[in-house]
N, C-alpha and C positions, 0 to 999 in steps of 0.2 A: 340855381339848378345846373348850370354851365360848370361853373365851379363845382359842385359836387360830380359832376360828371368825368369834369376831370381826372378830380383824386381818385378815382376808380378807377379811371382809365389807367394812371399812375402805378395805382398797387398794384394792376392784373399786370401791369409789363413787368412790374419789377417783383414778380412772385416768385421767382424762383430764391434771389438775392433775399428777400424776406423770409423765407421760410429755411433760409440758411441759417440769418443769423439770430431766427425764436429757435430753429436747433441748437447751436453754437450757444445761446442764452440758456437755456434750459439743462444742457448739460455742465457748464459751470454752477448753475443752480443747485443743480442735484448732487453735484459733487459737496457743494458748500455745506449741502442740508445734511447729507448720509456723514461727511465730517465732524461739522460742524453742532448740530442739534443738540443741545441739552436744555433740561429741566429746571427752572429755579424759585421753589415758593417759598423762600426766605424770608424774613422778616422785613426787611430795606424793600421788596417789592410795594408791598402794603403802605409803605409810612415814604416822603422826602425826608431828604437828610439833615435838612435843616429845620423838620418837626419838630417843636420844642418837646413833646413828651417821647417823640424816640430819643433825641438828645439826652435828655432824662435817663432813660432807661439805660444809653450806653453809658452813660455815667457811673449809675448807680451799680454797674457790673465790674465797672472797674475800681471800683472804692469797697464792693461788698460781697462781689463775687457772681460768677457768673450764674445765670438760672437756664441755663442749656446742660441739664443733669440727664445722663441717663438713670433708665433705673432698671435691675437687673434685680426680678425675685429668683431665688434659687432653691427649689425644692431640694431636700435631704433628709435624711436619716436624722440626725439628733442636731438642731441647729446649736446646740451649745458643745457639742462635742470637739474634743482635740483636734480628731482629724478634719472635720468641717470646715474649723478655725484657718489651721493652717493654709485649706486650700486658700480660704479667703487672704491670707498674709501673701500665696504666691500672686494670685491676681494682682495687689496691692504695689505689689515690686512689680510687675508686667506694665501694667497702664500708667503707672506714674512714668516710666520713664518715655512716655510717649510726650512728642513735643506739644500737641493740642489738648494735654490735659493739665487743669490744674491743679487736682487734690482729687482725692477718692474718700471714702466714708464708708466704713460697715463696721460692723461689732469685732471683729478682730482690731481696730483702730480706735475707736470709742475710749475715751478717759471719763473716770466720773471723779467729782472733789473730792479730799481730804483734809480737813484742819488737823494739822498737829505742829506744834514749837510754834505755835502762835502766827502761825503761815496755810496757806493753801498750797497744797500739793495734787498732783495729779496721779491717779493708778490708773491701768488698762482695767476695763470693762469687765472685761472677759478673765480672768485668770483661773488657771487649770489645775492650781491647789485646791481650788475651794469647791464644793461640793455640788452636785444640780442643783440640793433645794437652797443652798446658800447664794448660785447666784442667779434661781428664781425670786428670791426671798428680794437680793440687792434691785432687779431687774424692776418689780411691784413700786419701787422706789422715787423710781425716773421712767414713771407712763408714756410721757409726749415722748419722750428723745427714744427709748429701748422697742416703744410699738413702731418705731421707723426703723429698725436691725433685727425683727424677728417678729415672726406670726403668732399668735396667742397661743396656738397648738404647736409652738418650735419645729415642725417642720418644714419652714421656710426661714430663707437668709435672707434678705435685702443689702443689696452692692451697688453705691451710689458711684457715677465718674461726673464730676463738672469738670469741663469743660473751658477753657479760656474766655474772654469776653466777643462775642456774636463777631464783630467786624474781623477778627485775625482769625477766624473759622470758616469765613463765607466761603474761600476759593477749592480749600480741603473738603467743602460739606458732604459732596457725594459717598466721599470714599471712607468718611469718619466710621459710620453706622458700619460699613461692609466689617472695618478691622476690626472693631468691639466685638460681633459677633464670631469674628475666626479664633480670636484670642479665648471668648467661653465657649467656643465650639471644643475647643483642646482641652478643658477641664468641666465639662459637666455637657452631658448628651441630652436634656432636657431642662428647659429654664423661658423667662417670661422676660421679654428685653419692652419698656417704652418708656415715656419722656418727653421731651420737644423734641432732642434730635431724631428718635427714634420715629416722633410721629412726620415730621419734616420729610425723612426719607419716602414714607406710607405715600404721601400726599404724591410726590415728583415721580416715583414708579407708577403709581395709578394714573397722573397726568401723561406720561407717554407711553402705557400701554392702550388707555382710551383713545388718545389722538391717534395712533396707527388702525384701533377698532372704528373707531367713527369715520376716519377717511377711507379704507377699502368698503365698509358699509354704505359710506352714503354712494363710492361709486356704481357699487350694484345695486343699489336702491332708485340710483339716478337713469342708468341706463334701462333697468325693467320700466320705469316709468312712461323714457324717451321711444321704447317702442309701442307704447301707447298711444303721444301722446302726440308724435310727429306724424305731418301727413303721408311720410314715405319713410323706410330705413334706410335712404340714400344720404338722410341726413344730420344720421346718429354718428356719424365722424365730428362731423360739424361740430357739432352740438360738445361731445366731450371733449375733444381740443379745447373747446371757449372756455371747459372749467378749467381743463388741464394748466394749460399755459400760462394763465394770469398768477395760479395757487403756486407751481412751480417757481417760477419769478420774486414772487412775494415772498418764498422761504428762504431764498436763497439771500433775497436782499437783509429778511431779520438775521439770520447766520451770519452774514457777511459783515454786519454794524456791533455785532457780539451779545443780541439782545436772545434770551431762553424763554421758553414757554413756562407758562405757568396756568394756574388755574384756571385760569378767565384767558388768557390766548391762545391755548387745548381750542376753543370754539372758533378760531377763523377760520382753518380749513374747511370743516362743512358749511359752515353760514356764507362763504364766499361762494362754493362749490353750486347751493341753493338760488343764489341774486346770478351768478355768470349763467350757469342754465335756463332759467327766466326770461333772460335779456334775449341768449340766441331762440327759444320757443316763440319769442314775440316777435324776431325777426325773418325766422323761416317760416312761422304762420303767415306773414303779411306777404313775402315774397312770394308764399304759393299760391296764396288768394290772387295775385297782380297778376301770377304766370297763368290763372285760369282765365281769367277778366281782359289780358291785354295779350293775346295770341300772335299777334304779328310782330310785337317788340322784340329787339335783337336782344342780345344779355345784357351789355351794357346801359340798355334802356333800362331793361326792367331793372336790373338791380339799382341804377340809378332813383327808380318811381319808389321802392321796397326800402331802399336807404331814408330816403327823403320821410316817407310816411312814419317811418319805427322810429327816425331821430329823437325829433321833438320829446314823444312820450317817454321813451328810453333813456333819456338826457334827465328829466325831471325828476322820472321817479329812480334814477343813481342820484338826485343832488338831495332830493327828500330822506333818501336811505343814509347818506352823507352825512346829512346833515343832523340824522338821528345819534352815528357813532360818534361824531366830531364832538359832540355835545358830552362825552363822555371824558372830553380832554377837559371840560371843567374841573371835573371830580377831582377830590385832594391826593386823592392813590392814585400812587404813580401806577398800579397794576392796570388799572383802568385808562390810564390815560395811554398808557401804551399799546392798549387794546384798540383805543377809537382813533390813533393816528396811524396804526397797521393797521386794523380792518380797512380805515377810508383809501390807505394809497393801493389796497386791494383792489378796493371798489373801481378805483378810475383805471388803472391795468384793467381789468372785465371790462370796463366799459372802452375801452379804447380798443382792446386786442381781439372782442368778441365781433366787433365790423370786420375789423383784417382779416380775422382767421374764416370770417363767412364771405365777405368778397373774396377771398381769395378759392376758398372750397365752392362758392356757386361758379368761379370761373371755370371748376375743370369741368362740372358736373353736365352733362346733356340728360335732360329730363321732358317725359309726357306729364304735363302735370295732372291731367283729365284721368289718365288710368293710375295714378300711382295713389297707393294705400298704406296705412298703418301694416308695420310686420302682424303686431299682436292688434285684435279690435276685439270691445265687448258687443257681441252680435246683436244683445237684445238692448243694448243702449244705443239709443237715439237721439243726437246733442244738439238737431235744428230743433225737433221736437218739444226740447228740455227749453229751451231757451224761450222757444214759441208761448209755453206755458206760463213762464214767469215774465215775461212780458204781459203775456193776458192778466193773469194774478196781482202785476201792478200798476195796472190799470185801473182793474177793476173792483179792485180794493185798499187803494191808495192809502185813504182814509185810514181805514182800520190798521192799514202797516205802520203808518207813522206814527198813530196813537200809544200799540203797544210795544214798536222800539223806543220810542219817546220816553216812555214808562219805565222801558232797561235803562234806558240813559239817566237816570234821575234816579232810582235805585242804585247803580253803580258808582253814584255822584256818592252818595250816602253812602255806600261800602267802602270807598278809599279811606277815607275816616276810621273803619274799623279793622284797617290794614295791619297787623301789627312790623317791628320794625325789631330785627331780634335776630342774631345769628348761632346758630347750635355748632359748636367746634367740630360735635362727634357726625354729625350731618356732612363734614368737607372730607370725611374722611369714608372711603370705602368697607365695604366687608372684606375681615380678611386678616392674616395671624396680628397684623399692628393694632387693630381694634378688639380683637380677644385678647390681646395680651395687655391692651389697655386698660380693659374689662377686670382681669383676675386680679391685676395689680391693686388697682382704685377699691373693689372689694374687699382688700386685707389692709391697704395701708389706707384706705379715705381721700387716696388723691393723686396726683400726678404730677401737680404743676406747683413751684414755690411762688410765695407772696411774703416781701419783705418789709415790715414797718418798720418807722424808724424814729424816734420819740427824743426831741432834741430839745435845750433848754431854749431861751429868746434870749438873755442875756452871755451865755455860752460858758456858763456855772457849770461846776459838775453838777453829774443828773443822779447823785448818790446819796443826799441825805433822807433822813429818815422818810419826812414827809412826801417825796416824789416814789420812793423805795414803794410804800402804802399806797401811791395813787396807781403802780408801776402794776401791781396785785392783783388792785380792784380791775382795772384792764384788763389784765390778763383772764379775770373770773370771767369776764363781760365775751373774752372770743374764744372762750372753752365751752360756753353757750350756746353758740352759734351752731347750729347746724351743718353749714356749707366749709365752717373753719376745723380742720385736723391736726393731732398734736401742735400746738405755739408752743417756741422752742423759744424762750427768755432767759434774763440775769433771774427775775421771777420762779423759772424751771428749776436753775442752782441752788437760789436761797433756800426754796423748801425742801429741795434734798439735804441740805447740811443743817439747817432748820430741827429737822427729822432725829439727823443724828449724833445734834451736835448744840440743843438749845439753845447753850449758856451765851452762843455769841451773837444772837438776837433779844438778848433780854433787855429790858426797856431802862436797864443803870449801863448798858454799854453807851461809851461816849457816839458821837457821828461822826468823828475820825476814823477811830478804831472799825465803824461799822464799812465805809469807804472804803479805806484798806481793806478790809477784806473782801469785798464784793469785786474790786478793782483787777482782782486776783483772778476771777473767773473765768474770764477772756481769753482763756491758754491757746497758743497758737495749735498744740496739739488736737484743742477743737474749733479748728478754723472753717470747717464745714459749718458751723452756727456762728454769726457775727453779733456780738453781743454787744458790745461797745463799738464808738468812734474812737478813736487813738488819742484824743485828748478827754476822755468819757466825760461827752456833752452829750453825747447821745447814745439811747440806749435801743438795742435789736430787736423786735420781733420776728420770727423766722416761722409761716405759716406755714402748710399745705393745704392747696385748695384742688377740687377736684376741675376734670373736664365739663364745661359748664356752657349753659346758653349768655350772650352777652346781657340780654336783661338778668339773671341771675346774677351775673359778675356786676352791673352795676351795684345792686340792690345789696349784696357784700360789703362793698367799697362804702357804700353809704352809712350799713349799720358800722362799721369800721370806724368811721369817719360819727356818727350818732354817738356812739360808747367813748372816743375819745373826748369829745365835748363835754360829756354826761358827766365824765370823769378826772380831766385837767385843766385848769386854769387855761383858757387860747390863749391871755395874755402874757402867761408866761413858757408857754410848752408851742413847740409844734410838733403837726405830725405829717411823715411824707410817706406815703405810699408808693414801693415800687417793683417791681416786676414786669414780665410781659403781660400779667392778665390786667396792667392798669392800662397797658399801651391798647390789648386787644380790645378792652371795654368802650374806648373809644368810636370802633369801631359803627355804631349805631348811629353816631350823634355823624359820620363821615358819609354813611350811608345814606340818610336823610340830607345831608349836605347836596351828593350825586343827583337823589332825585329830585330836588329843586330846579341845581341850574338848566342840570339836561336838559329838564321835560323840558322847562317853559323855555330855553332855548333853542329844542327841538323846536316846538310847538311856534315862537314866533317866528322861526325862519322858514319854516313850513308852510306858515299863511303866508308870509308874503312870496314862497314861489308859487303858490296856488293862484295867488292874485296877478304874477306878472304870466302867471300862465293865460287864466280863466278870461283875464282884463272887464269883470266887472265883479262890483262886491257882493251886490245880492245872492248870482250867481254861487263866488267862492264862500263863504260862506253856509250854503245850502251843503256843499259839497264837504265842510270842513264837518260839521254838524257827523255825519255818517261814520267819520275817519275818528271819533270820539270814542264812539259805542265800544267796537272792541277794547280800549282801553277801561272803559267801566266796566266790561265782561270780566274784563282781567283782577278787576276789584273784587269784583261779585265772588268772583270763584276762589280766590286768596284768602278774602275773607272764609267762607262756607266753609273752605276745607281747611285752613289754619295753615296756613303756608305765607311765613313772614318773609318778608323783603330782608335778603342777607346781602352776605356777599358776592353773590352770584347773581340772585335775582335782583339786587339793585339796578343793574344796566337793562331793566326789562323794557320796562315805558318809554325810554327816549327811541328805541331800537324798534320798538314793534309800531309806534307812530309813525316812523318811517316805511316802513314795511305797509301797514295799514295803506297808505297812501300811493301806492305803487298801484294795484289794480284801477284803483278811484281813478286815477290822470289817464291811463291807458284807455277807461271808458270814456270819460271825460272829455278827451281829445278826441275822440271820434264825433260824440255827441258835439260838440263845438263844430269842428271840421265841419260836419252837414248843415252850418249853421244856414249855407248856402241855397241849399236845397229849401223849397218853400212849404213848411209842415209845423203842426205843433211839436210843442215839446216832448209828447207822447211819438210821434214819429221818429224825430233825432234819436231818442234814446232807445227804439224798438231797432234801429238801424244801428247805433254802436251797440249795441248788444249780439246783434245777429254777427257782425262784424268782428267784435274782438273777443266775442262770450269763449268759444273754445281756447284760446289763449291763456284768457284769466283762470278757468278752471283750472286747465295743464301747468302754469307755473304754481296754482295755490296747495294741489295735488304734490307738487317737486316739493316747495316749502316747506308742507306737512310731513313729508317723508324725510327731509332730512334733519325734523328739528325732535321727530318722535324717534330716528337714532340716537341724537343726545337724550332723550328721554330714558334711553335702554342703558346710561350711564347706572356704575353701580353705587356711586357716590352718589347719597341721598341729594344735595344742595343740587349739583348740576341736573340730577334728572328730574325736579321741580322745575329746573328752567326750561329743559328740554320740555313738558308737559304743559307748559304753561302759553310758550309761543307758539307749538303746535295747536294751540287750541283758538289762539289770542287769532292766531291767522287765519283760521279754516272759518271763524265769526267773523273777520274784515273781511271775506270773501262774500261772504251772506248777506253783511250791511251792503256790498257794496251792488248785491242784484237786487235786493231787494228793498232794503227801506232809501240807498242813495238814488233810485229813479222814482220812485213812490214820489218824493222830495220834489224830484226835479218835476215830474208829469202837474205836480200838484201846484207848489208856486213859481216857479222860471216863467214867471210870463214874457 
C-alpha cells in the first residue's frame, strides 16, 4: 500500500515532465504514422518464407512464368477489325517496355501452327488478308486458346500483362495497378481491368479506407457512449486520452519497425480503442464509488484506495485478453502472427498508460462526487433497480438458469462440429468497380485466376511418344469436363489443330521420331504466354483457368485434377505437380484449422491457470470457467445456423473472444472474492459484487458492442462477419456472466 502510494505520489510530482514527454511521444508517432503508413496484402504476408509450398510457387513462377496476369477486357466495335488490332499492337509496344512486365498476350500477338516442308511454322492469328468469315472459320479451330482473345459476340478483346515473378514486384506493387490503368486510360475510355494484381490493389485501398472509417467511427461511437456511461463528463478527457495515447504509440512504433497493415491489422485500432476504454470505465467507476464511500480522504489517499482495488482485476483480465492474441503467434501466418504480437504490445501500453494518464487527470481534477452526473442519462432507466432484479431472478431460479444454459452449452458443443471451415476469395473483397469488373470478366472468359499442371516423365524420358501423346488427350478430355476448369491450353490444344488440318502427320504408319519432332516444334517462344514443354520435353504444360472460388471448392479441383491424373497415367511412371497461387491459396484451410487448434487451447489453458492463481481454489475456478464457455458455443450455434465459415478473418475469433469473455467474469469475481471477508452466503457476495461492479460491466460491454458492430458496418463481406460475430459473442458473455455465472456460484460455492 506504501509503495503504491508512492508511485502516485511520484507521477502526480512529475506530471508535468510526463505529460511532456506522452506529447513529444505522440507527435513523433503521428509523424511516423501520416509518413509512414502503408497497406500490404501480399502474398509473403500469408505464407513464411521458408513454406515449402510458397517456395514451390516461387519457383514454379520463375521456371513457368509468372501467374500475376492482369486482365484487361476491352469492349469494341469489331474485335477482329484492323483498326482494333492495331490498338492492341500499340499497347503491346507500351507495356512491354515496362521494367515489371514480362510478356503481354492478345490476338494481335497470338501465332497458330503451320506444317509445311516437313517443319512447324508459325503465322499470326490475326491476319488482315483474310476475310471475317475466314478467320472466324480458323478462330472455331483453337476454342480453349481464341475464347481467351475474344468474346463469342467479338465485341470484346481481352489483353493479358504478366507480370515478373511475385518477389521483384513486391516493393513496386502499389503503383504497378495505378500505371496499367493510365496507360489504357490513353487508348480506350471504357474497359474492365482484374486479376491478382488488380484484385490485390481492391483489397489494400479498401484496407485503409476502412481503418481511417473504423477509427473516427469508433471515436464518436466511444465518446457518445462515455457520456452515458461515466458518472460525470469531467471525465470524458480522461477516458479518451487512455485510448488516444496507447493507439497513437502503437502506430508509430509498427511505422517505425517498417511493418504495413493489412487485412487482419485494419482491426487493432478499434479493438485496442474498445479494451483502453474499458480499462479507464473500470477505473473511474471505482474511483467514484471510493470518493462517495471515503469523504474525508485527501487525493492521494483516495486514488491510492481506487488504484489498489481496479489493479488486481484490470491486470488479469489485460493477461486473459493477452493471452487470447498471444495465442495467435502460434498460427503458421505470419499475418496473424503479426497481429497477436501488435495487438498484445498494444495491450500492455493501455494498460500501463491508462493508470498514468488517470492519476495524472484525477490529480488536477477537484470534484463533488455526491452531486456530479452523467452529461446524457436515460431517465426512465434505472441501473440499481436492474441489477436488484437480476440478483432476485438468480436466486430464485437458480436452478432453472443453469439447466437451460447448460442446455446452450452442450448444443454449442455439438454446433462446433458443424462449423464449416472454408474461405470465399470474393467475401475478402469489397463492393465496388474491382468486384464488377471481376464479375463481367469471369462471365465472358470462365475465370480470372491461372492454374498450371505439369505432367513430367519419372525416368526424365521425353514425354512425346505415341503412348503418353494418347494418355496426354485422355487428360485433357478429363479437365474439359470439369466444370470449375476453362479453356486447358496444351501440346494436346496443338495437335488437334494441326490434327484438323493436316491428318497425314498423325496417322498411325508415321514413325515416333518423326511424331516428336514435330510436336517438339510447338513450344514457339512466340507463344510463350502458354508453357507447353520443359526445355528438355520431360515435361509437358497444362495451362488452366480457374475462376474466383471458395477454398473448399479449390480443394475439390486440385483433387479431381489429381483423380483424372491417376485414372489416367501410370504414378509409376508419370508425375504430376500442380502449381499456381490457387494451390498455395487452397492451403489455406488445412492453416486455418492449424490457428484454431493451438490458439484456442492455448488460450484456454493459460486462461485456467490465471483464473486459478487468481480464484486460489479449483472448485471455485472452475465454476467460473464453466460460464466463460457458453459464449464460445453461442458463437458455434450461430456459425453454424447462419452458414458463416471460419476464414480467414474469422479464424482469430475463439482465442480472442475467450479472452474477452473472461474480462467481465474476473471483475465480478474479484469482488465476489474480495467480500469473501464479510460473513454471508454465496448469495450475498455475489448480490454485493454485483451491486458493486454491475454498472461497470454493463458500460465497458455496451463500448465493446459499439465498436465491434463498427467493424460489422465493414463492406468487405469476411470482415463484417467478424465484426457480427464478436458483437454478438460479447453482449452473450455479458449475459452468462449476470446471469448463469452467479446462478453457478449461489448454487454450488459452498
Amino acid at each position: 500500500m506504501n509503495k503504491l502510494k508512492a508511485i502516485i505520489s511520484t507521477i502526480i510530482k512529475f506530471r508535468i515532465a510526463i505529460i511532456m514527454v506522452l506529447v513529444l511521444l505522440m507527435g513523433v508517432s503521428a509523424y511516423q504514422t501520416i509518413n509512414k503508413l502503408s497497406v500490404d496484402n501480399s502474398l509473403s504476408i500469408w505464407f513464411l518464407e521458408d513454406d515449402p509450398s510458397y517456395k514451390a510457387y516461387i519457383d514454379f513462377q520463375e521456371n513457368f512464368g509468372s501467374d500475376e496476369i492482369f486482365i484487361a477486357m476491352l469492349p469494341v466495335e469489331n474485335a477482329i477489325g484492323e483498326i482494333e488490332i492495331n490498338r492492341l499492337k500499340k499497347l503491346h509496344k507500351t507495356f512491354e517496355d515496362l521494367p515489371y512486365v514480362k510478356t503481354t498476350f492478345s490476338l494481335a500477338k497470338a501465332k497458330y501452327p503451320i506444317y509445311a516442308n516437313s517443319k512447324i511454322n508459325f503465322d499470326n492469328l490475326y491476319n488482315p488478308k483474310r476475310s471475317e468469315k475466314g478467320l472466324k472459320n480458323l478462330f472455331s479451330k483453337l476454342p480453349n486458346i481464341t475464347s481467351q482473345l475474344v468474346t463469342k459476340d467479338y465485341r470484346n478483346q481481352f489483353f493479358y500483362i504478366q507480370l515478373n515473378p511475385t518477389p521483384t514486384i513486391e516493393a513496386k506493387r502499389q503503383d504497378i495497378a495505378g500505371e496499367i490503368r493510365t496507360i489504357l486510360d490513353k487508348e480506350f475510355s471504357n474497359y474492365y481491368l482484374t486479376g491478382p494484381p488488380v484484385l490485390n490493389e481492391a483489397y489494400s485501398k479498401g484496407i485503409y479506407k476502412e481503418s481511417l472509417t473504423f477509427g473516427i467511427l469508433t471515436i464518436l461511437v466511444i465518446t457518445i457512449l462515455l457520456l452515458f456511461m461515466l458518472p460525470s463528463k469531467r471525465y470524458l478527457i480522461i477516458s479518451l486520452l487512455s485510448v488516444a495515447v496507447p493507439i497513437t504509440l502503437l502506430f508509430g512504433l509498427i511505422t517505425s519497425l517498417g511493418y504495413a497493415l493489412n487485412m487482419i491489422s485494419m482491426l487493432i485500432p478499434t479493438i485496442l480503442m474498445v479494451y483502453s476504454v474499458s480499462d479507464a470505465v473500470h477505473i473511474i467507476n471505482i474511483y467514484h464509488k471510493e470518493g462517495i464511500l471515503n469523504k474525508t480522504l485527501n487525493k492521494i489517499d483516495l486514488l491510492t484506495i481506487a488504484i489498489r482495488k481496479s489493479l488486481t482485476p484490470c491486470f488479469y483480465t489485460t493477461l486473459t485478453t493477452f493471452v487470447g492474441y498471444f495465442a495467435l503467434y502460434l498460427s503458421p501466418l505470419p499475418a496473424f502472427k503479426n497481429m497477436g504480437v501488435f495487438t498484445c504490445i498494444g495491450l500492455l501500453l493501455s494498460f500501463i498508460l491508462v493508470y498514468v494518464i488517470t492519476i495524472i487527470g484525477f490529480s488536477f481534477m477537484t470534484h463533488n462526487f455526491e452531486k456530479a452526473k452523467p452529461l446524457l442519462s436515460l431517465k426512465k432507466w434505472n441501473q440499481n433497480a436492474f441489477i436488484n432484479w437480476i440478483n432476485s431472478v438468480t436466486s430464485q431460479y437458480k436452478t432453472s438458469i443453469i439447466v437451460g444454459f447448460s442446455a446452450i452449452l452442450l448444443f454449442g458443443i455439438y454446433s462446433i462440429f458443424q462449423v464449416k471451415i472454408d474461405t470465399n476469395s470474393r467475401d475478402l473483397l469489397a463492393e465496388g468497380t474491382a468486384k464488377q469488373d471481376l464479375r463481367t470478366v469471369e462471365v465472358e472468359l470462365g475465370g480470372s485466376n491461372r492454374l498450371q499442371l505439369n505432367i513430367s516423365t519419372v525416368n526424365g524420358d521425353v514425354i512425346l511418344n505415341r503412348d503418353a501423346i494418347k494418355q496426354l488427350e485422355d487428360f485433357q478430355n478429363r479437365l474439359e469436363d470439369n466444370p470449375f476448369i476453362a479453356s486447358p491450353v496444351s501440346v494436346v490444344t496443338i495437335k488437334s489443330f494441326l490434327e484438323k488440318r493436316t491428318p497425314v502427320l498423325f496417322q498411325s504408319n508415321i514413325s515416333e521420331a518423326k511424331l516428336k519432332n514435330t510436336l517438339a516444334e510447338v513450344d514457339s517462344n512466340d507463344n510463350s504466354f502458354f508453357k507447353l514443354f520443359s526445355e528438355d520435353l520431360s515435361t509437358a504444360g497444362f495451362t488452366l483457368t480457374l475462376g474466383e472460388m471458395k477454398t473448399s471448392e479449390l480443394e475439390k479441383v486440385l483433387e479431381d485434377i489429381q483423380r483424372d491424373f491417376e485414372a489416367t497415367f501410370n504414378v509409376e511412371d508419370y508425375n504430376l505437380k500442380i502449381n499456381g497461387f490457387a494451390v498455395v491459396f487452397a492451403q489455406l484451410n488445412n492453416f486455418i484449422l492449424e490457428t484454431q487448434f493451438k490458439s484456442f487451447f492455448a488460450a484456454f489453458f493459460v486462461a485456467f491457470l490465471c483464473l486459478l492463481i487468481f480464484i486460489k481454489r479449483l472448485r471455485t475456478t472452475l465454476l467460473v470457467l464453466i460460464p466463460n464457455l457458453l459464449p464460445l458455443a453461442m458463437l458455434a450455434i450461430f456459425m453454424s445456423l447462419l452458414d458463416i465459415p471460419l476464414d480467414v478473418t474469422t479464424a482469430m475469433i475463439t482465442p480472442i473472444m475467450l479472452g474477452i469473455a473472461m474480462d467481465d467474469t474476473i471483475h465480478l469475481v474479484h469482488k465476489y472474492r474480495r467480500s469473501k471477508t464479510i460473513k454471508g452466503s454465496p448469495k450475498n457476495r455475489m448480490d454485493n459484487a454485483m451491486h458493486y461492479t454491475g454498472s461497470a460491466l454493463i458500460s465497458t460491454t455496451i463500448a465493446l458492442v459499439g465498436g465491434f458492430l463498427i467493424i460489422a458496418s465493414s463492406a468487405t463481406p469476411s470482415v463484417k462477419d467478424f465484426g457480427l460475430l464478436c458483437a454478438v459473442t460479447v453482449a452473450i458473455a455479458l449475459i452468462t456472466d449476470i446471469f448463469y455465472l452467479p446462478a453457478l456460484l449461489k448454487k454450488f460455492d459452498k
